[in-house]
C-alpha positions as a printed NumPy array, in Angstrom:
array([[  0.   ,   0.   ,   0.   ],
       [  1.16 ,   3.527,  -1.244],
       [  1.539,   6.544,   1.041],
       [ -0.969,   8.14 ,  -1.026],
       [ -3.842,   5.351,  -0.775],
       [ -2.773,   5.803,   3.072],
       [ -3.571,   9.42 ,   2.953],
       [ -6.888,   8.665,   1.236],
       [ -8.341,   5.608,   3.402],
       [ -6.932,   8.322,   6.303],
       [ -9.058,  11.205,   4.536],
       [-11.972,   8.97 ,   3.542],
       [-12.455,   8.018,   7.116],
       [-12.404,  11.095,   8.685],
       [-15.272,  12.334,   6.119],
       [-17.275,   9.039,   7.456],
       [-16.855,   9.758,  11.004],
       [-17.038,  13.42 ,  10.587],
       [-19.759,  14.286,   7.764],
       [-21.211,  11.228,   6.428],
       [-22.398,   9.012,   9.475],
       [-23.672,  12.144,  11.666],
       [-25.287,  13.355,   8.225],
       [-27.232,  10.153,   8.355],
       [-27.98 ,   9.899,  12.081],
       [-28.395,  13.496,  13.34 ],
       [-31.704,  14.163,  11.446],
       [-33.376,  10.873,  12.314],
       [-32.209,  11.64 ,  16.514],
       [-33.166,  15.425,  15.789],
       [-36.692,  14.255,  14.068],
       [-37.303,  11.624,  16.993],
       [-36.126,  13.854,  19.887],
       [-36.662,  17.968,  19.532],
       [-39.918,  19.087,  20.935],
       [-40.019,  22.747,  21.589],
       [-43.366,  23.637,  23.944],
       [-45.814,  25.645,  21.772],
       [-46.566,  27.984,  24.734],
       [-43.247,  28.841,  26.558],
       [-43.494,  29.026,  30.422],
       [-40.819,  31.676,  32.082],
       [-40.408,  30.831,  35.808],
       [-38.055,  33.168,  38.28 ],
       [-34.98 ,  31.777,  39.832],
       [-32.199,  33.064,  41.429],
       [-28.59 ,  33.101,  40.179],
       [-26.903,  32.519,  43.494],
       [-28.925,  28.774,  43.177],
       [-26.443,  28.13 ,  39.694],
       [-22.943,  27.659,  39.672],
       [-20.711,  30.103,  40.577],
       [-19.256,  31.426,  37.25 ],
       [-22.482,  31.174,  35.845],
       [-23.468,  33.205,  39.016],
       [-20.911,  36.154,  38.229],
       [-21.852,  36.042,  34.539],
       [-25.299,  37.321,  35.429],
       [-24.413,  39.691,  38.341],
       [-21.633,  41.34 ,  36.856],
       [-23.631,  41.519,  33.549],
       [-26.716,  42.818,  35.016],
       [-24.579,  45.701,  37.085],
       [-22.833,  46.442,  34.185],
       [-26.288,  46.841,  32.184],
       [-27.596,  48.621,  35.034],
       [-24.598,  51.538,  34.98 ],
       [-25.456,  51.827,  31.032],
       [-28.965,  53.061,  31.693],
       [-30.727,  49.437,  31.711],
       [-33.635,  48.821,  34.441],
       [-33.898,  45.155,  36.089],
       [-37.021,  43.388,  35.192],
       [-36.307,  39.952,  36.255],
       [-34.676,  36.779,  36.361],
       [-36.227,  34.24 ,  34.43 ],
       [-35.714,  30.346,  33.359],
       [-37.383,  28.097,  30.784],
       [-36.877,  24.459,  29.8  ],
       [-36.758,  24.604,  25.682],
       [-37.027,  21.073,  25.566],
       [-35.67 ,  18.066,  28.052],
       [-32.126,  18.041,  28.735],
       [-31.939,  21.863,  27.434],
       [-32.528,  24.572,  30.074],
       [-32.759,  28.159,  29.585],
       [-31.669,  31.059,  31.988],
       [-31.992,  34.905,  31.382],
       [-31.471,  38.05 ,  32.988],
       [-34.124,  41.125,  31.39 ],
       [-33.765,  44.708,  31.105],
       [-34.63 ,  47.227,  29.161],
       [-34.12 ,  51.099,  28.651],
       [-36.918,  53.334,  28.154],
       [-34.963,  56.335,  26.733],
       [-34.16 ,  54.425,  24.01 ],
       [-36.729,  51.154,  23.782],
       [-34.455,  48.732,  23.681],
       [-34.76 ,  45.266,  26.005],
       [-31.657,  42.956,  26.816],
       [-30.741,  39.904,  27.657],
       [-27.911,  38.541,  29.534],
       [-28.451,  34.508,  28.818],
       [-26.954,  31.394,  30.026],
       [-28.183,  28.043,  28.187],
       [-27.258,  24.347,  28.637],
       [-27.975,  21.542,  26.762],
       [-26.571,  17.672,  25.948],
       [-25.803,  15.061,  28.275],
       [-25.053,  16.23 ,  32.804],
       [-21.909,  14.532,  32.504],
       [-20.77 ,  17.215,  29.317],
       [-23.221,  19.454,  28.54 ],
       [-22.934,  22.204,  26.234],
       [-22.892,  25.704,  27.629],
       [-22.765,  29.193,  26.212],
       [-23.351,  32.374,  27.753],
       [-24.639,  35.697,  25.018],
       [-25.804,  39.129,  25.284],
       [-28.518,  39.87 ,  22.877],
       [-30.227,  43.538,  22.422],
       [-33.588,  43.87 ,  21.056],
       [-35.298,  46.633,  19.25 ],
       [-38.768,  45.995,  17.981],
       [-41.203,  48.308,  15.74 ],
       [-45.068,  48.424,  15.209],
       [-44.461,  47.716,  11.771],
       [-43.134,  44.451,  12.283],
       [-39.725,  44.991,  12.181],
       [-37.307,  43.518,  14.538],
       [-33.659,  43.791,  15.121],
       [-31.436,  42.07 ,  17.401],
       [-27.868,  41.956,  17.939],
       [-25.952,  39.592,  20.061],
       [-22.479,  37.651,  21.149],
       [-23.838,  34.209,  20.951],
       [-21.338,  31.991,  19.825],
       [-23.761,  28.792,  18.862],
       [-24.449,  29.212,  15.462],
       [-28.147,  29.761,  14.456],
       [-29.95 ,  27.161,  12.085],
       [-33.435,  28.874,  12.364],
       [-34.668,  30.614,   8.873],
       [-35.779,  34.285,   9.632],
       [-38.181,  36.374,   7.6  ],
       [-36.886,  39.754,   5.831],
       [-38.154,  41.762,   8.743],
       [-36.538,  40.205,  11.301],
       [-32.843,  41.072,  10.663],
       [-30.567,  39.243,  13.603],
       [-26.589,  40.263,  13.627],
       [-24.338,  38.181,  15.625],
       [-20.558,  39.047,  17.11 ],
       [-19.536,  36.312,  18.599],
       [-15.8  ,  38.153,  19.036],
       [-17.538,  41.261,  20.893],
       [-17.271,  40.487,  24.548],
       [-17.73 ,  43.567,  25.934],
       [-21.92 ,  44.663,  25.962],
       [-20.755,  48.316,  25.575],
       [-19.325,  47.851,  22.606],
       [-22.191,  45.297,  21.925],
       [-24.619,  48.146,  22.157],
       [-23.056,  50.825,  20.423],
       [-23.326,  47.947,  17.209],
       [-26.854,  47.844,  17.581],
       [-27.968,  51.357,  18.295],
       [-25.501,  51.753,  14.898],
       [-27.721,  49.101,  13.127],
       [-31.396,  50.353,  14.395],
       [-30.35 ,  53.625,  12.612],
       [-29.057,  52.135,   9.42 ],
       [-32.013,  49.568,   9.233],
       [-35.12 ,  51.562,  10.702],
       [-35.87 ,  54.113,   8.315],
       [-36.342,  56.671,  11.538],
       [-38.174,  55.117,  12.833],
       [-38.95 ,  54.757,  16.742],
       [-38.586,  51.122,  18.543],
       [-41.866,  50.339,  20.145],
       [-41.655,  49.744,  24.175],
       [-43.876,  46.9  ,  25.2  ],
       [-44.231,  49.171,  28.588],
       [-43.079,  48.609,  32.005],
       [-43.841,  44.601,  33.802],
       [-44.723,  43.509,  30.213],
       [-40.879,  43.178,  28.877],
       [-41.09 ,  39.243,  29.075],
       [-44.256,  39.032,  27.501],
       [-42.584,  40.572,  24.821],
       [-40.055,  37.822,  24.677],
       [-42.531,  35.082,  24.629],
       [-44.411,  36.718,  22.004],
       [-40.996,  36.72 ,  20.138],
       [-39.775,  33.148,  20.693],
       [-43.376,  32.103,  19.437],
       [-43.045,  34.287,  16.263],
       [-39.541,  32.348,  15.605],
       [-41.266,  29.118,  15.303],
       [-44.384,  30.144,  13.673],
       [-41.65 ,  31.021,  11.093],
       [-40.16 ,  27.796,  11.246],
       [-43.781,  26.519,  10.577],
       [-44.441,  28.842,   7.758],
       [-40.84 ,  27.495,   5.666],
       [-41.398,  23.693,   6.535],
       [-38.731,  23.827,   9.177],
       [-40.946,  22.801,  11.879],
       [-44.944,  21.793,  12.296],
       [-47.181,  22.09 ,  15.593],
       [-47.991,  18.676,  17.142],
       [-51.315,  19.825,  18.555],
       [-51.543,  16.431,  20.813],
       [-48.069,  17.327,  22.943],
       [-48.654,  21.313,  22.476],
       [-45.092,  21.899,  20.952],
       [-43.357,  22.427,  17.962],
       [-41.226,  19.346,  16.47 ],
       [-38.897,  19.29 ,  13.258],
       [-40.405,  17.899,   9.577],
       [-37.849,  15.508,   7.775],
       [-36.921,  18.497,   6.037],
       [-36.006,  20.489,   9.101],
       [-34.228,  17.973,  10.555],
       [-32.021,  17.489,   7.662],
       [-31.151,  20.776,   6.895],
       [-30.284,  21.464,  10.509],
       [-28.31 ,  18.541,  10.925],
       [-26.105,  19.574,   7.582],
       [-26.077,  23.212,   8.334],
       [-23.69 ,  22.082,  11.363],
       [-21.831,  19.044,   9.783],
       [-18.249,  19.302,   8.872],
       [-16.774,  21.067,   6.485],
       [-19.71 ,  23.367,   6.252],
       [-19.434,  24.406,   9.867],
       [-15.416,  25.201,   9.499],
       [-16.845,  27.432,   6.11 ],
       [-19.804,  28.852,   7.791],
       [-17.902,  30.026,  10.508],
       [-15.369,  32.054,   9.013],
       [-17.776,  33.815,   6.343],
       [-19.713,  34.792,   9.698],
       [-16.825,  36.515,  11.316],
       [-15.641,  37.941,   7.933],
       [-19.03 ,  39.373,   7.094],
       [-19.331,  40.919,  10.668],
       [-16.111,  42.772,  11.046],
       [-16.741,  44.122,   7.479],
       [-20.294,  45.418,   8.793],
       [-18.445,  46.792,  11.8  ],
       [-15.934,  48.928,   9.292],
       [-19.114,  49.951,   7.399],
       [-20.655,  51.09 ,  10.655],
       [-17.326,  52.931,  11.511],
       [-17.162,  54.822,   8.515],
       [-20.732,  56.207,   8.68 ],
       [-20.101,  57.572,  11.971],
       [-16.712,  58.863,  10.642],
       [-18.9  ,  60.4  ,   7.815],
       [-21.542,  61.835,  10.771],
       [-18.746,  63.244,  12.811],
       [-17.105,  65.859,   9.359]])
């Protein structure tokens, strides 16, 4: 046997283990598995009763929030689906109408779950319109409509500089207009009504359907196997750095309109 048939079998398994074999399994586990509750149910907790990083994520994020001008509505956990848990920390701003959330979500097996902690600001307008901008660094599989325009940074740690990105983008992308404010104790309505607009959207492109007998969303065939391959290897690797080269060149875009602002 040649080095070169060597380097193949060596290359040919790795696309097996890697792309072909999850390719094949993940939709049929996604399709059996993912139920997402059709009417999400928010329930307090407190952060001292989590970890302790996970602890400090929320307190020091919620006092830094606080010292930019954001109000404390609440604490607030929700169980997506089994094994896949929720937690968020809401505020908003008046002056401006913007809500935020400092999240922490875990999913997968106890013994090594996956965890990833975000900031995401919101800005939503009566004509429909919605803009968000956030740190996560999961990538999103979800399909979202024209007027729901989501920009992610995963490489922008710091919410200050998070937020000075998205006021920047609800200029560019509202037309002047004003965000709507869903008014004071009726911010996380506002995020239900959201998360349920996701998956009606889902519905709408064949992504998910509504299992009226459990009361929750579950993938199509379809769904499942585009969501599997969105996240398969190569395509990840690929996806992944067109992301990050896309976002810093809407940051320099950003940066020269307020360079153009400031002549």
């Amino acid at each position: 046997m040649t080095v070169i048939q060597i380097l193949l079998y060596i290359i040919a398994g790795i696309i097996l283990i890697r792309t072909i074999l999850p390719g094949i399994a993940g939709p049929f586990l996604i399709h059996a598995r993912q139920r997402q509750p059709a009417h999400p149910s928010f329930k307090p907790f407190d952060p001292r009763s989590l970890p302790e990083d996970t602890a400090d994520f929320f307190i020091e994020s919620v006092t830094l929030l606080g010292e930019m001008g954001f109000t404390f509505a609440g604490y607030f956990s929700w169980e997506a689906q089994e094994k896949q848990q929720l937690y968020f920390a809401l505020m908003s701003k008046p002056a401006d109408n913007t809500l935020v959330m400092a999240v922490f979500a875990t999913s997968g097996q106890e013994k090594n779950p996956v965890e990833i902690y975000y900031i995401e600001y919101a800005s939503e307008f009566r004509s429909g319109v919605e803009i968000l901008t956030n740190n996560n660094p999961q990538l999103d599989v979800c399909y979202y409509p024209p007027d729901r325009r989501v920009f992610a940074f995963p490489h922008i740690a710091d919410p200050r500089h998070l937020y000075i990105l998205h006021r920047r983008l609800v200029e560019r992308h509202a037309g002047g207009m004003r965000p709507f404010f869903p008014g004071e104790g009726r911010e996380v309505n506002a995020v239900y009504e959201s998360i349920r607009q996701v998956y009606e959207n889902q519905v709408r492109v064949g992504y998910f359907y509504l299992d009226e007998m459990e009361s929750a969303y579950r993938p199509t065939w379809k769904g499942a196997f585009l969501m599997t391959w969105k996240l398969l290897w190569p395509v990840v690797t690929v996806w992944r750095i067109l992301l990050r080269r896309r976002a810093n060149a809407l940051i320099a875009e950003l940066l020269r309109e307020e360079e153009k602002k400031n002549l």
